[in-house]
C-alpha positions in Angstrom: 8.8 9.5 12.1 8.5 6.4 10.2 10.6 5.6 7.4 9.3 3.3 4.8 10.9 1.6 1.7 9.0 -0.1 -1.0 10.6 -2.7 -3.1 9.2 -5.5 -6.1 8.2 -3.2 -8.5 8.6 -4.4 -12.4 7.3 -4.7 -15.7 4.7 -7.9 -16.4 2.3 -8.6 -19.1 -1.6 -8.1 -18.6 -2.8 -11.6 -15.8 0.3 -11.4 -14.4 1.4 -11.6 -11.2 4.0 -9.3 -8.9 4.6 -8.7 -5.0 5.6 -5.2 -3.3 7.2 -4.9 -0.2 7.7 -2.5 2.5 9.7 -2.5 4.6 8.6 -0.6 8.1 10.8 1.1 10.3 10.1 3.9 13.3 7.0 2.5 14.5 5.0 4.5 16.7 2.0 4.5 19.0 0.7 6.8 16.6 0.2 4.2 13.9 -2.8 2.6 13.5 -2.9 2.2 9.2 -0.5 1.3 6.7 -1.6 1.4 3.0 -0.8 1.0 -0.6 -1.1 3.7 -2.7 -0.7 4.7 -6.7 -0.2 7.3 -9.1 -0.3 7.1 -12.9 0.5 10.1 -14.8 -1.8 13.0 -15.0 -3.4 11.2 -12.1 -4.6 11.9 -8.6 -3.1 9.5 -6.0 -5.8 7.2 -5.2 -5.7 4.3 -2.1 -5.6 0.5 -3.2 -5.6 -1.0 0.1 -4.7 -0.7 3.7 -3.7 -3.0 6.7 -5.0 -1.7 10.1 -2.0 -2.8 12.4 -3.9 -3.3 15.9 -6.9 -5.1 14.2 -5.1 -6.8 11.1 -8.3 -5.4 9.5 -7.6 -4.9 5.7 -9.4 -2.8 3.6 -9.2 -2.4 -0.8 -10.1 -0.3 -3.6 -13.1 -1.7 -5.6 -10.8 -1.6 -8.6 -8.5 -4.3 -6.5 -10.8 -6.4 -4.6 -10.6 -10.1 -5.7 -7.2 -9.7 -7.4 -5.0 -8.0 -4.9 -4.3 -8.6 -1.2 -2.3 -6.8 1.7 -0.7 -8.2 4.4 2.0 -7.5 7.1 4.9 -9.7 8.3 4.9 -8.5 12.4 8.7 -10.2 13.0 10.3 -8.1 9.4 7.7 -5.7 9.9 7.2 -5.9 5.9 4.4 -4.8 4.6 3.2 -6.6 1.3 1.0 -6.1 -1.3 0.3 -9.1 -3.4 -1.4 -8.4 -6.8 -2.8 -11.0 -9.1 -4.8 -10.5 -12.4 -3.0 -7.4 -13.1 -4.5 -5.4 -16.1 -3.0 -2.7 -18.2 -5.0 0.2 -15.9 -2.8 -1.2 -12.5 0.2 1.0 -14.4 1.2 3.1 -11.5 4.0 4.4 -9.2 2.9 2.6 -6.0 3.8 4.0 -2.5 3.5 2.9 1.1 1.9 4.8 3.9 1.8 4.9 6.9 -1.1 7.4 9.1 -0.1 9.5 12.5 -2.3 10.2 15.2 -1.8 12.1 18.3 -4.1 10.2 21.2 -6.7 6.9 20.3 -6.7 6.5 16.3 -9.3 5.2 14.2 -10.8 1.8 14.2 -10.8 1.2 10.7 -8.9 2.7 7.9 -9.3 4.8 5.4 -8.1 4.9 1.9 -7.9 9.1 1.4 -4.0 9.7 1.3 -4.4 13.2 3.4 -4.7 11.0 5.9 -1.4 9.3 6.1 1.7 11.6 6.9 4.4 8.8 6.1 5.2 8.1 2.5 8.0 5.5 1.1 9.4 7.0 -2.7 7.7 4.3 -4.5 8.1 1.7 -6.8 7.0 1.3 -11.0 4.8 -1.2 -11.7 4.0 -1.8 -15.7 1.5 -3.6 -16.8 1.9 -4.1 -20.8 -1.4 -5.8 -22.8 
């Protein structure tokens, strides 16, 4: 199973800038997809990005794209999410993922969270206007 611990949460005001971490542990050759996830109250989970770890493919939210980007650190096996422009509506718990797959996984990932099976607890990001 892989373990995962997020990190770099905060509070900022609205064009602000902040960068999660994740730190990856438990690899396996199961895992093809790592993502970024978030959850405001009342809310379904919904993807913001993921890192395909055999392609370094990345793949966003439309909300995101332009303002955030994810990348992977291979030798801390970290996992980062930097997010730029933040706006009030970024307000979330965010959670790292990471997918399982039993025999040749995807080529691409997706950003559905039913399919990852790993989950970090999160971290608060804020966004005040």
């Amino acid at each position: 199973q892989v373990q995962l611990v997020e990190s770099g949460g905060g509070s900022v005001q609205a064009g602000g800038s902040l960068r999660l971490s994740c730190v990856v542990s438990g690899y396996t050759d199961g895992t093809y997809c790592l993502g970024w996830f978030r959850q405001a109250p009342g809310k379904e989970r919904e993807g913001v990005a993921a890192f395909h770890v055999r392609r370094s493919g990345t793949y966003y939210a439309d909300s995101v794209k332009g303002r955030f980007t994810i990348s992977q650190d291979n030798a801390e096996k970290t996992l980062y999410l930097q997010m730029n422009s933040l706006k009030p509506e970024d307000t979330a718990m965010y959670y790292c993922a990471a997918d399982r797959w039993v025999g040749r996984g995807p080529t691409s990932c997706g950003l559905k969270a039913y399919g990852y099976g790993d989950w970090g607890q999160g971290t608060q990001v804020t966004v005040s206007s």
